[in-house]
C-alpha positions, 0 to 999 in steps of 0.5 A: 335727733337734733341740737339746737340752741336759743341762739339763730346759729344752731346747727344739725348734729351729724346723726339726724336720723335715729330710726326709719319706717312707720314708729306708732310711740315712744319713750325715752330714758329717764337720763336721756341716754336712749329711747325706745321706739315701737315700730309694728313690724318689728316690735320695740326697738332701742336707739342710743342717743350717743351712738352712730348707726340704725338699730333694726333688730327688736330689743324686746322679743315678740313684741309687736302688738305693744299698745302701751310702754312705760318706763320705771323711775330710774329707768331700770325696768320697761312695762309693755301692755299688749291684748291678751292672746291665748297661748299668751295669758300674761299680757303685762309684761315687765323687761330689763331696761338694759338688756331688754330680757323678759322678766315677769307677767300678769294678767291684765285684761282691761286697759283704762290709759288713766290708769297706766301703767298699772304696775307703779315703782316707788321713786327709788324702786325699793318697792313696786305696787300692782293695782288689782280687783280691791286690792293693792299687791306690794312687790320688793322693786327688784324681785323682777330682776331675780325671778328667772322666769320663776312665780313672783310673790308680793311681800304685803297687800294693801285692802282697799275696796272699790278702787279704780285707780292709784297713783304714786310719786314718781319724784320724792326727797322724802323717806317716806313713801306715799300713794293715793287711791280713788273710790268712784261713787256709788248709790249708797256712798259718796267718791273717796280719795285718800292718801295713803302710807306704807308701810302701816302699823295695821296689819295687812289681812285689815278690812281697809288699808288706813288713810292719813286723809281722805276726803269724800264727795258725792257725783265725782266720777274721775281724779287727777292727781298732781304730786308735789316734787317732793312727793310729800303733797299732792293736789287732787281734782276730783271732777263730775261729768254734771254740773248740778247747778247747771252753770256749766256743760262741762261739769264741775271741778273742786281742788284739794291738798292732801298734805303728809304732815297737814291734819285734814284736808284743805280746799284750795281757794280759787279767786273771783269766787270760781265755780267754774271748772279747774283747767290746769293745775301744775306745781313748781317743779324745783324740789330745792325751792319752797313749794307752791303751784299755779292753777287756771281756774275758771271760765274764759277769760279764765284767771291764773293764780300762785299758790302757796304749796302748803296751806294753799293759801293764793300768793299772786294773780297773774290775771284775766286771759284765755288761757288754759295750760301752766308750763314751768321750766325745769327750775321753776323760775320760768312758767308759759301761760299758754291757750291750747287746745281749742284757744287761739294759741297765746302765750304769756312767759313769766318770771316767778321770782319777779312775778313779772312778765319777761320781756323782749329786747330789739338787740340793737337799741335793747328797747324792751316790749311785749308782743303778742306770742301765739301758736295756734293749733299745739298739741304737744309742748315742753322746756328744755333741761336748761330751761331756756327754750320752750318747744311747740308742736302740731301732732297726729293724729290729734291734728292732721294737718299743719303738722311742724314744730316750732321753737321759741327762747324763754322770753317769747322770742321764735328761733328763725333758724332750726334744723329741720323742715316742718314741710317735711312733717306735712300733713299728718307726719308728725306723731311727737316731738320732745326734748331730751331729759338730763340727770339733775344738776347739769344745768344751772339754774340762771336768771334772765339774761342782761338786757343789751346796753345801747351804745348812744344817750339818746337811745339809753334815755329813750330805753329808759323811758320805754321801761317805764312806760311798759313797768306802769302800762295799764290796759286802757278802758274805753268811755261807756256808752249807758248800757242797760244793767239788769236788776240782777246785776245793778250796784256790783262792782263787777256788773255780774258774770255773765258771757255779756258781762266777761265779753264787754269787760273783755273788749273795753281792758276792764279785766282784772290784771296782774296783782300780788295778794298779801293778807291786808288786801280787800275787794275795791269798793268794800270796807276791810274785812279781816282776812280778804284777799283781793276776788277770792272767797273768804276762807273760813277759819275752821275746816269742813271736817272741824265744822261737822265735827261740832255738829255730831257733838252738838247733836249729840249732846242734845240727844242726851239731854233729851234722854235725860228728860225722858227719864226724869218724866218716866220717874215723874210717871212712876212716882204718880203711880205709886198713889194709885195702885191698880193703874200702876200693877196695870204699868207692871203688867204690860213691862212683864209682858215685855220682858217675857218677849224679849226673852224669847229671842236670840240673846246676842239680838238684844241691845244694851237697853233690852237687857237692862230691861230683862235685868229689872224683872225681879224687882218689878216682880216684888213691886208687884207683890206689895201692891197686892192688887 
């Protein structure tokens, strides 16, 4: 355990070491107050945060073949999964947070890490939901606690089947409680996701739970979901392992908002008519702030975009660049734009409110710049509580080598000075690092910090001069050379979208940087259409479900103008007939044999059209009688 500050004066906190040995995975409380650890030879352990000595004795009994820990909410319940052992059924177990008692357990004999934990509590615990075989049980949250070892039964169920997983908002100010749930496709149905409420006016033996919305898609094979803070929205990518139109090997992403109080499902426009795959999507953390998210959208050089948290709707575009993870701070006025994973490591920090990049001052001059900020090869990344320092780390078993942390100020800066040894994590040592979690409210949100005032004019003027030239610094374009254009490509403005094409835009700065959409922006080079923003794709006026919507009624009202027709040529027929008397006994004739056929059947068989035809045997039966053929 380390204390560390933004500032190169940190120093090591007296109890550095909370626990030694061999530790497989962690979890720490959600106020920070202590954490669990896993360590193979004796089981879960609990270490205080705030305490002094090495805790070596097990906090949960028997439990050293824990794969998987998770916490509860407000941290009043652990959920451990371990394989099934036979004289031990119930490998999903659930403990008093506090006293580490064994409560309850199920049966639970395939893990998908997706889909962990498999037991969801409701953000204040009042009711917790078990994802089984087509079904979801509700439990009262705190059943758990007062079962003593005794059957725990649900209070209600929810039907909903062919789901493969759920989840539910760990975070909401709203009364309401929210969930959503998946449905794979299959060969006779498309992919569903819903969103759903409970408690629901339907009762709970109904053939499927109700969904305020749904959205279905053919060949989406997963979902993540991001919810909102508030946990009234949520953001759903449902994803294909193929890409049908073969433009990516990677397969094909597609973004909606599942909104509580919305009436249908919105799709989230993505700029510069994005078809490639959505590489992050993260909502601005702060639940007091109106709500909008960032989403990286995309391929390489990928564009960033803030959008608008309830119609989705882009508010800004944070540009071109290799990029691939959002980062906010725990206020949300911070965001890193950061290239991990298999980029190169950059990182780009911006102020929301300012929709800025933030930049670095040299303290004796307060000459503002922006350097390049790189950190190759991170696995493991986070803020602090305060949101003012953004940690790094190189992990195992993910990387196993170069393992170490590194810390960096929330303008890009690196603390020179910290109190631990990333030798000492060499080379496969290093399993996570993250900081410790607070209460909400502790810290307040701050702006950035005043730049320094430099003591002398000159210095003050060249200072000035700086920021302006680094406010209106745009990326320099070198002189084209007569390239070959191909007859594809000739006369757009962007000369295609090609890996050629995103490469030369790349090397000669021609990429698209930072831009404010507002709703009279259009596309350079175009006339002004109503409604186009500046690389997004046009948004229709009317929904998708509206647009189908029209279309059944359409076809349905030409269906019944079609039966209208028919029955004026049936009349037509009939009134013909009448003038010649054999051919129309020889029509009747045919419509007895009908009906008799029909009569031999089942009744409940028949169809409102089939009865309406044995119904008219008695005046067929007279017609016939007149003609006296």
């Amino acid at each position: 355990l380390f204390s560390v500050s933004p500032r190169d004066n940190v120093k090591e906190k007296k109890r550095s070491w909370l626990l030694k040995g061999a530790t497989t995975l962690q979890v720490i409380h959600p106020d920070g107050s202590r954490a669990c650890f896993h360590k193979p030879s004796v089981g879960i352990v609990m270490c205080p945060l705030d305490g002094d000595g090495e805790s070596v004795s097990p906090f949960l009994k028997d439990s050293q073949g824990v794969q998987m820990l998770a916490t509860s909410p407000k941290g009043s319940f652990l959920v451990t999964w371990e394989r099934q052992q036979e004289n031990q059924p119930n490998n999903l177990k659930v403990w008093n947070a506090t006293t580490g008692e064994f409560l309850h357990g199920f049966v639970q004999k395939n893990l998908k890490r997706d889909g962990w934990p498999y037991l969801h509590w409701t953000h204040d615990e009042k009711y917790a939901f078990l994802q089984v075989t087509n079904e979801i049980r509700v439990y009262q949250g705190d059943v758990f606690s007062k079962c003593s070892g005794d059957e725990v039964r649900f209070v209600d169920k929810m039907r909903c089947p062919g789901m493969t997983s759920m989840s539910v908002p760990t975070r909401a100010t709203t009364a309401s409680y929210l969930l959503t749930t998946f449905v794979p496709n299959s060969k006779d149905r498309p992919a569903r996701v819903s969103l759903h409420k409970y408690p629901s006016k339907v009762p709970s033996n109904a053939t499927t739970y109700p969904a305020l919305l749904s959205k279905s898609l053919y060949q989406a094979d997963d979902v993540t979901v991001h919810w909102s803070p508030k946990g009234d929205a949520a953001l759903t990518a449902l994803q294909t392992s193929v890409d049908t139109s073969g433009e990516s090997y990677y397969g094909s992403t597609t973004l909606f908002l599942l909104d509580e109080v919305a009436s249908d499902v919105v799709s989230v426009p993505l700029p510069n008519n994005s078809t490639g795959p959505v590489l992050d999507v993260s909502w601005m953390p702060n639940p007091t702030k109106p709500p909008c998210f960032a989403v990286i959208s995309g391929r390489m050089p990928a564009m960033a975009s803030l959008h608008h948290g309830s119609t989705a709707e882009p508010l800004f575009l944070f540009g071109n660049a290799h990029r691939n993870t959002i980062a906010w701070s725990e206020h949300g006025r911070f965001v890193c734009l950061a290239g991990f994973g298999n980029l190169a490591g950059g990182m780009t920090f911006w102020d929301r409110n300012k929709q800025k990049t933030i930049p670095q001052y040299d303290l004796a001059t307060g000459v503002p710049s922006q350097p390049e900020v790189k950190a190759s090869c991170t696995v493991g990344y986070g803020w602090s509580a305060d949101s003012r320092m953004f940690v790094v780390s190189t992990t195992s078993p993910r990387m196993n080598v170069d393992n170490g942390i590194r810390l960096f100020r929330y303008n890009g800066e690196e603390a020179t000075t910290v109190p631990w040894d990333n030798s000492n994590y060499k080379p496969n040592r290093l399993l996570e690092a993250a900081f410790v979690p607070v209460p909400e409210g502790i810290y307040p949100d701050r702006p950035q910090s005043p730049a320094p005032r430099p003591a002398d004019p000159e210095t003050a003027a060249a200072v000035a001069q700086a920021k302006e030239k680094l406010a209106t610094a745009k990326p320099t374009v070198a002189p084209s050379a007569g390239r070959y254009v191909p007859p594809s490509a000739r006369g757009k403005s962007s000369g295609g979208n090609s890996l050629a094409e995103r490469l030369r835009r790349e090397k000669e700065g021609n990429m698209m940087g930072a831009t404010k959409v507002t709703p009279k922006s259009s596309v350079p080079g175009m006339a002004p259409r109503k409604g186009a923003v500046v690389g997004l794709v046009p948004v229709e006026t009317k929904s998708k479900s509206a647009l189908k919507k029209e279309r059944q009624r359409a076809a349905k009202a030409k269906a019944e103008a079609e039966a209208d027709q028919r029955k004026v040529e049936e009349e037509a027929a009939a009134s013909s007939s009448a003038a010649d008397p054999p051919k129309r006994a020889k029509k009747i004739h045919k419509l007895l044999k009908q009906i008799d056929e029909l009569k031999a059947k089942d009744p409940g068989e028949l169809n409102d059209d089939q009865k309406d035809k044995i119904s008219k045997e008695a005046s067929l039966r007279e017609e016939l009688a007149t003609l006296k053929v």
